[in-house]
C-alpha positions in Angstrom: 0.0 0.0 0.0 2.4 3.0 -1.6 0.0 5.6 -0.5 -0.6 9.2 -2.1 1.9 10.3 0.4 4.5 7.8 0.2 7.8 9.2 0.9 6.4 11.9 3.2 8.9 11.9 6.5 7.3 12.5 9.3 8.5 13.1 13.0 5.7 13.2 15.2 6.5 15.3 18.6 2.9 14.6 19.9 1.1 13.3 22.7 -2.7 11.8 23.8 -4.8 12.7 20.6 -5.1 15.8 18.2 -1.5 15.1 17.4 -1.3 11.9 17.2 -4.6 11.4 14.9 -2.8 14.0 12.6 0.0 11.7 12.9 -2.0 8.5 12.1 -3.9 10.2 9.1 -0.7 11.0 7.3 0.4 7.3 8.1 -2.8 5.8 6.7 -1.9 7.7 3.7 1.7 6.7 3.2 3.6 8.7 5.4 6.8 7.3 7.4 5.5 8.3 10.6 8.7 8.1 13.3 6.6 8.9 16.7 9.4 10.3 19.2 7.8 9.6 22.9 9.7 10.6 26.4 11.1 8.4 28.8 7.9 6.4 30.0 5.9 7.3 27.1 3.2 8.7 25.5 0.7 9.5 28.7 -2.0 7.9 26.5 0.1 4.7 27.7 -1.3 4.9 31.1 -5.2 5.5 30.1 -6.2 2.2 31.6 -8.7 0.4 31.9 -9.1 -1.0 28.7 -5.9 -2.5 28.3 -5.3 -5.8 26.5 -2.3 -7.9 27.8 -1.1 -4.3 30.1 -1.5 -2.4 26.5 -3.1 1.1 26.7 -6.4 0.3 24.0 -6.5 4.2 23.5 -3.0 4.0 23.0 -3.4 1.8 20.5 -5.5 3.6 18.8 -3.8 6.5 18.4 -0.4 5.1 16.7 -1.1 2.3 14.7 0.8 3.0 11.7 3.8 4.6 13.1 7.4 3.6 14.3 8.3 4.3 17.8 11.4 5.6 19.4 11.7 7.2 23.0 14.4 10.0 23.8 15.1 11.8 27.2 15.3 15.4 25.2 16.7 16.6 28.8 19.9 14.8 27.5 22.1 16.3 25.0 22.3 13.2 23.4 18.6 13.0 22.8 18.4 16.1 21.4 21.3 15.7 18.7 19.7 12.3 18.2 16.1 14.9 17.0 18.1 17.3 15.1 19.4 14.3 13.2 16.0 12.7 12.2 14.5 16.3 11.7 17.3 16.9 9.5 16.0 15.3 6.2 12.7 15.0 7.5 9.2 16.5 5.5 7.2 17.3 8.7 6.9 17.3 12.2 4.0 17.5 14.4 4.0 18.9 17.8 1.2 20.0 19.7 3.4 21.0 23.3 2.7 24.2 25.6 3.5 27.5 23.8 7.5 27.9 24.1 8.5 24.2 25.1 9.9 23.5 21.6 11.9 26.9 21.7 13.2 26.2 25.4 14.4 22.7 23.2 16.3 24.5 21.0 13.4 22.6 18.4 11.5 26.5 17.6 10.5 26.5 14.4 13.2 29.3 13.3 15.6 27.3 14.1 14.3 24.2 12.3 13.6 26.0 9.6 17.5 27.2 9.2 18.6 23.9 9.1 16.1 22.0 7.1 14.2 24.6 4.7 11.8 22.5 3.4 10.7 21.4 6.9 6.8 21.6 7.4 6.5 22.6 11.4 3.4 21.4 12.1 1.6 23.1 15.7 -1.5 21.8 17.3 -2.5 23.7 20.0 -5.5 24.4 22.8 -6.3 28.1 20.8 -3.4 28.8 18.1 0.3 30.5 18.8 -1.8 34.2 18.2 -3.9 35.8 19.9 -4.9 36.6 23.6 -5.6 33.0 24.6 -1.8 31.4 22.7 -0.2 30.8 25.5 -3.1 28.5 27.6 -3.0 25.3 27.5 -5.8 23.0 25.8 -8.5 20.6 26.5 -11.1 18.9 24.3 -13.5 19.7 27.2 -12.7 23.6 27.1 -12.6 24.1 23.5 -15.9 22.5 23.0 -17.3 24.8 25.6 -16.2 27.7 24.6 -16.5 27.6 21.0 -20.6 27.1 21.7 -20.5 23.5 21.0 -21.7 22.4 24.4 -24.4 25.2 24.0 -26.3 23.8 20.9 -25.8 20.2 22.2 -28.4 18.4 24.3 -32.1 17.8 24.9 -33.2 20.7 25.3 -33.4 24.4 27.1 -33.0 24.9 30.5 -31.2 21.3 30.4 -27.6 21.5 31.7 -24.3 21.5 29.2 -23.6 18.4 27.5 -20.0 17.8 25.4 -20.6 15.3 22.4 -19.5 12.1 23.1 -16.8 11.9 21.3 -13.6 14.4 21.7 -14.5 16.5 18.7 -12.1 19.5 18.5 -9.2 16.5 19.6 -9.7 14.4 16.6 -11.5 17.1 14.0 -7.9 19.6 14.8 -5.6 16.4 13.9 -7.8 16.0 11.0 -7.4 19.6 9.7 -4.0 19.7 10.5 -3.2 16.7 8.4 -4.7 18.3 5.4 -3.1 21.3 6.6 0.3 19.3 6.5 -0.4 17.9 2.8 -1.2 21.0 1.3 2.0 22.8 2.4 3.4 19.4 1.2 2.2 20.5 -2.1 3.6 23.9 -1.7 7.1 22.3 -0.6 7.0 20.0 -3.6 6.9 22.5 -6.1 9.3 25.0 -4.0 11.5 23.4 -1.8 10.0 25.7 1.0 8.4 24.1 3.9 6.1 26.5 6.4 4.4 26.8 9.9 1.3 25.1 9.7 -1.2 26.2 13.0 -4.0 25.0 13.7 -6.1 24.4 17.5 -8.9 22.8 19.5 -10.7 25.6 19.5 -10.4 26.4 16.0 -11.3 23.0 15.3 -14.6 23.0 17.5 -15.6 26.4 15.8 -15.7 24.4 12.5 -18.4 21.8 14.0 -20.8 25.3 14.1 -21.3 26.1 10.4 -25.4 25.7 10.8 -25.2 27.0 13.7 -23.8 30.5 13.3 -25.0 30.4 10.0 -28.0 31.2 12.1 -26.8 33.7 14.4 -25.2 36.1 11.3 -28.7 36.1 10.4 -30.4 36.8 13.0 -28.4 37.8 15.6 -30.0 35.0 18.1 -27.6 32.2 19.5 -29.3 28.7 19.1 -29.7 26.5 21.7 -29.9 22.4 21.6 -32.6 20.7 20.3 -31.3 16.9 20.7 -31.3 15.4 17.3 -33.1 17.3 15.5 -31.5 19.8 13.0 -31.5 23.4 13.1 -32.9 24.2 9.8 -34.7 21.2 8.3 -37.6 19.2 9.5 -38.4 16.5 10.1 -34.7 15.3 10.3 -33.9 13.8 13.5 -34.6 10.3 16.2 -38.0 9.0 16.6 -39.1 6.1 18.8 -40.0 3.2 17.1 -42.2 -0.3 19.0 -38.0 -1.8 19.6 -35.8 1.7 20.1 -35.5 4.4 17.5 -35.1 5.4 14.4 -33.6 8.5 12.2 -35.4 9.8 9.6 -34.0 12.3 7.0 -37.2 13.8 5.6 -35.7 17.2 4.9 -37.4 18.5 2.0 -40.6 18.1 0.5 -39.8 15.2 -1.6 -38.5 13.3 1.4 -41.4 14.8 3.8 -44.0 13.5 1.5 -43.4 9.9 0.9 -42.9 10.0 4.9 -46.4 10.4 5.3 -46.9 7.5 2.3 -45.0 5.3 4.6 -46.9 6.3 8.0 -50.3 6.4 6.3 -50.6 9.7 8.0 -53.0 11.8 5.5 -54.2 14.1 8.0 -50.2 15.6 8.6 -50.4 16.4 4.7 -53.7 18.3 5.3 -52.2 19.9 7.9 -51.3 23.5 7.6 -49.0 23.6 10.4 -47.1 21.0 8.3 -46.9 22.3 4.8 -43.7 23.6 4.4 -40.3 22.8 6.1 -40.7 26.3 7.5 -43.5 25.5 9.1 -42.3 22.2 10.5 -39.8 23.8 11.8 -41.3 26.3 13.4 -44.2 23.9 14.5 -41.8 21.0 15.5 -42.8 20.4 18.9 -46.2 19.6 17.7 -44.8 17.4 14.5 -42.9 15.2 16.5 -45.4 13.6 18.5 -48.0 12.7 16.0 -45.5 11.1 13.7 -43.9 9.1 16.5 -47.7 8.1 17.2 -47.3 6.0 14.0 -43.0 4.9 14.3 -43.5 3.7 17.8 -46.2 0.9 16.6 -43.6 -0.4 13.9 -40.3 -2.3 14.9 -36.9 -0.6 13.8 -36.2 -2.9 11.1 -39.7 -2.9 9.4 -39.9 0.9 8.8 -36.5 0.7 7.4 -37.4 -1.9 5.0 -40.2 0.3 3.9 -38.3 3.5 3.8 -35.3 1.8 1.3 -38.0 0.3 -0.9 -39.1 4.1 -1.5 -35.9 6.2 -1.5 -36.9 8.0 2.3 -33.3 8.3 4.1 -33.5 6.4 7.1 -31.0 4.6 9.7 -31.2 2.6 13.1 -29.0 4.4 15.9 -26.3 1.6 16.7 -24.1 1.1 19.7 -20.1 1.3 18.6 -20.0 -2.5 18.7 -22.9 -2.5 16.4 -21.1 -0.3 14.3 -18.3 -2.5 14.4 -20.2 -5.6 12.9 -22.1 -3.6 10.3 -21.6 -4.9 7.1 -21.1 -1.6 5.4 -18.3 -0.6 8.0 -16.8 -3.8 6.8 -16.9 -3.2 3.4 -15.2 0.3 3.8 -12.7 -1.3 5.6 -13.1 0.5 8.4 -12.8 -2.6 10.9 -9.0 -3.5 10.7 -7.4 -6.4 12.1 -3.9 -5.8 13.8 -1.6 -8.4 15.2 0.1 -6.2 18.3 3.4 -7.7 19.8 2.3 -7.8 23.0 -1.3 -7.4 23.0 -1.7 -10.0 20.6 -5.0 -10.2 18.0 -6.8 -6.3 18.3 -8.9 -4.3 16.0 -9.0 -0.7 15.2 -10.2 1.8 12.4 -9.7 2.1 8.9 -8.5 4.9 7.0 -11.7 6.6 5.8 -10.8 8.1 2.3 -10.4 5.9 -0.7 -7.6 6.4 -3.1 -8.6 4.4 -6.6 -4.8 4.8 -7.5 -2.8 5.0 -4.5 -4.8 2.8 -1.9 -4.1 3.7 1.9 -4.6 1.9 4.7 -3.3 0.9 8.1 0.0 -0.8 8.1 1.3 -1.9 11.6 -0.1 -2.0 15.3 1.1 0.7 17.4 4.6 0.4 18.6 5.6 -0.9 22.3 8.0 1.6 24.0 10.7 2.4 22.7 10.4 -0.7 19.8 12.1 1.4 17.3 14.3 3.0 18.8 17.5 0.7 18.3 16.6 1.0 14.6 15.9 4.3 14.3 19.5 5.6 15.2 21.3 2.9 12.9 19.5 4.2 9.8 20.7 6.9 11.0 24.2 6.5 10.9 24.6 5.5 14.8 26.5 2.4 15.5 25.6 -0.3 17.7 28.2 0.6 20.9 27.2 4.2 20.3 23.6 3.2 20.8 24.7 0.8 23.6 26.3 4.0 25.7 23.3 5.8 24.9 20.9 3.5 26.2 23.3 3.1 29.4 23.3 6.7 30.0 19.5 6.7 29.9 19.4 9.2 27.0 17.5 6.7 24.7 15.0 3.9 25.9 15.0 0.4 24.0 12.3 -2.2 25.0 13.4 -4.8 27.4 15.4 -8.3 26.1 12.2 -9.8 27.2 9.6 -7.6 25.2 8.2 -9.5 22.2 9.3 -6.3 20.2 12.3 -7.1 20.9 12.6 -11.7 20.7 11.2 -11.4 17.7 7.8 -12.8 18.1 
C-alpha cells in the first residue's frame, strides 16, 4: 500500500490525541511516521482500563501506523539524536505548551534554518496568536467555549452536555493533516516548507457552520434541540415499537413519501405542516404525531419500507454494532492488527479511498521504545554508540524480554 503520500517523512513530537490522529492520518496515507515519545511514554500509555495484555487500548488507537522511538530530550544526546532525524525529515507534528519546543532549541526558526523545506506542524489548545496562545488546551474547554456544548443536548434549560466523542481533539488532527499535505504541495513544487497552525478551538468552531450560520442572520444564538436539525424538519430520532429510528425527511420530496410510509393523511392536510418552515417552526407539535405512528412499527420494518421508496432512514447503533455492520466492513473501516504484545486487536480504517494509491493501516502501534534501536542505525549511529546511549539513559529500548524485541 504506496499511499498518495508515500515518501512523506514524518516526525511526530505529539502526545494523547489531536497530534497523534494527525499523525495517524498522514500514516494511513503513506507517510513514514517516526513517533518520538519521552522516557515512560506517550501519557496515553497509562489511560487504563481498557488494556489488552497491560497495552493502553487508546494508546493503540492512536499510533497504529507509526514507528516508535523514545528520547530523554533533557539529555544532549537525545536532542542531537532529534536534530538528526528532523534533518531530512518533511514534517513534524508537535502539539506541546506555547514555548516548550523553543526552550528545546526545536523552535521552528531554528528548524527552519537547518532544514528549509521542513513543514513545522503546531496543534495547539487556541493557536500560537492571539490573547488565549499561551493556555494550555483541553477537548472539554474548547468545545465549551466555541458554543458546542451550548447547541448540544435535549433541550433548554437542560444542563451543558460535550458530544461524546472528543470533537475538536480528533477534527484539529484532522485539519491539521490536510493542513500538512497541502504545504506538502507547496514544498513540492518550491522546496519551502512552512508553519502550519491550527487548535482545538479552531477545530470546534468548525463543527458550528449551521449553527452560526443562524446567528449572522439573525443575531439570536441557538440552543440544543437533541437530534433534531436546526434548519430542516423532520430530520432527526423517533421512537420506534423496539428503540428508535432517524429519519432524514428534509425536503418536501422526502417529507412527502414520509407520510406515504406512515399512512398519516391528516399531517399532509395539515397546515402547520406544509412547508419545512412551518415544520420547523411547529416542531414540537410534529414530532409527537409522527412518533404516534413509528413507535407501533419495529426498527427494522420501517427501514425496510423506507429503502423500498428512496426515504433516508437509519437505526442508531451502539459502537459494537457499528463494528459488525456490514457496510463498515466493506469500507474497511474494521482492521485487524496483530500487536506484539497485545496479541489479536482491531481498530479503524482509514476513511478516504484512493482508486490509484490505496491507503490503509500498516502496523499495530509500537511498544516503547520498539524502534528506537533502529531508528538511530538508519541513521548512521553504531551499535556501541547506541549501547552507551541507552546506558546513559538518553534513549530507551524495550526490554530483552519484550516481544518487540525476541522477535515474536
Amino acid at each position: 500500500m504506496p499511499g498518495p503520500l508515500s515518501g512523506m517523512k514524518v516526525i511526530e513530537l505529539a502526545h494523547i490525541m489531536a497530534g497523534p490522529v494527525c499523525g495517524l492520518m498522514l500514516a494511513d496515507m503513506g507517510a513514514e511516521v517516526i513517533k518520538v515519545e519521552k522516557p515512560d511514554g506517550d501519557d496515553s500509555r497509562r489511560f487504563l482500563p481498557p488494556d489488552v495484555n497491560g497495552e493502553s487500548a487508546a494508546y493503540m488507537m492512536m499510533n497504529r501506523g507509526k514507528r516508535g522511538i523514545a528520547l530523554n530530550l533533557k539529555d544532549p544526546e537525545a536532542v542531537e539524536v532529534l536534530h538528526k532525524l528532523l534533518a531530512d525529515a518533511d514534517v513534524v507534528i508537535e502539539n506541546y505548551r506555547m514555548g516548550t519546543m523553543e526552550r528545546l532549541g526545536l523552535g521552528y526558526e531554528t528548524l527552519h534554518a537547518e532544514n528549509p523545506k521542513l513543514i513545522y506542524c503546531e496543534i495547539s489548545g487556541f493557536g500560537r496568536t492571539g490573547p488565549y496562545a499561551h493556555r494550555g488546551g483541553f477537548d472539554l474547554i474548547a468545545q465549551g467555549m466555541s458554543g458546542l456544548m451550548s447547541i448540544t443536548g435535549e433541550g433548554p434549560g437542560r444542563p451543558p452536555v460535550k458530544p461524546g466523542a472528543p470533537i475538536s481533539d480528533i477534527t484539529s488532527g484532522i485539519i491539521a493533516a490536510m493542513g500538512v499535505a497541502s504545504a506538502y504541495a507547496h514544498a513540492l513544487q518550491t522546496g519551502q516548507g512552512q508553519r502550519v497552525d491550527t487548535s482545538l478551538f479552531e477545530a470546534a468552531i468548525t463543527q458550528t457552520y449551521w449553527q452560526s450560520a443562524i446567528a449572522f442572520a439573525t443575531g439570536v444564538a441557538p440552543g440544543p434541540e437533541g437530534s433534531a436539525h436546526p434548519i430542516n424538519a423532520p430530520y432527526q430520532a423517533f421512537r420506534t415499537a423496539d428503540g428508535y429510528i432517524n429519519i432524514g425527511a428534509a425536503n418536501q420530496k422526502n417529507w412527502e413519501r414520509l407520510i406515504q410510509i406512515l399512512d398519516a393523511p391528516e399531517l399532509a392536510n395539515d397546515p402547520r405542516f406544509a412547508t419545512n418552515k412551518d415544520r420547523r417552526v411547529n416542531l414540537d407539535a410534529l414530532v409527537p404525531l409522527i412518533e404516534n405512528h413509528t413507535k407501533t412499527c419495529t426498527t427494522a420494518s420501517l427501514l425496510e419500507q423506507m429503502e423500498a421508496i428512496g426515504l433516508p432512514a437509519g437505526p442508531v447503533l451502539s459502537v459494537t454494532e457499528m463494528h459488525a455492520d456490514p457496510q463498515a466492513k466493506a469500507r474497511e473501516m474494521i482492521v485487524a492488527l496483530d500487536h506484539p504484545v497485545a496479541g489479536p486487536t482491531k481498530t479503524l480504517g482509514l476513511p478516504v479511498k484512493f482508486s490509484k494509491t490505496p491507503g490503509g493501516v500498516r502496523c499495530p502501534a509500537p511498544v516503547l521504545g520498539q524502534h528506537t534501536r533502529e531508528v538511530l542505525l538508519e541513521l548512521g549511529y553504531g551499535h556501541a554508540e547506541i549501547d552507551a546511549m541507552v546506558s546513559g539513559q538518553a534513549v530507551i529500548v524495550p526490554r530483552e524480554d519484550t516481544p518487540a524485541v525476541a522477535g515474536r
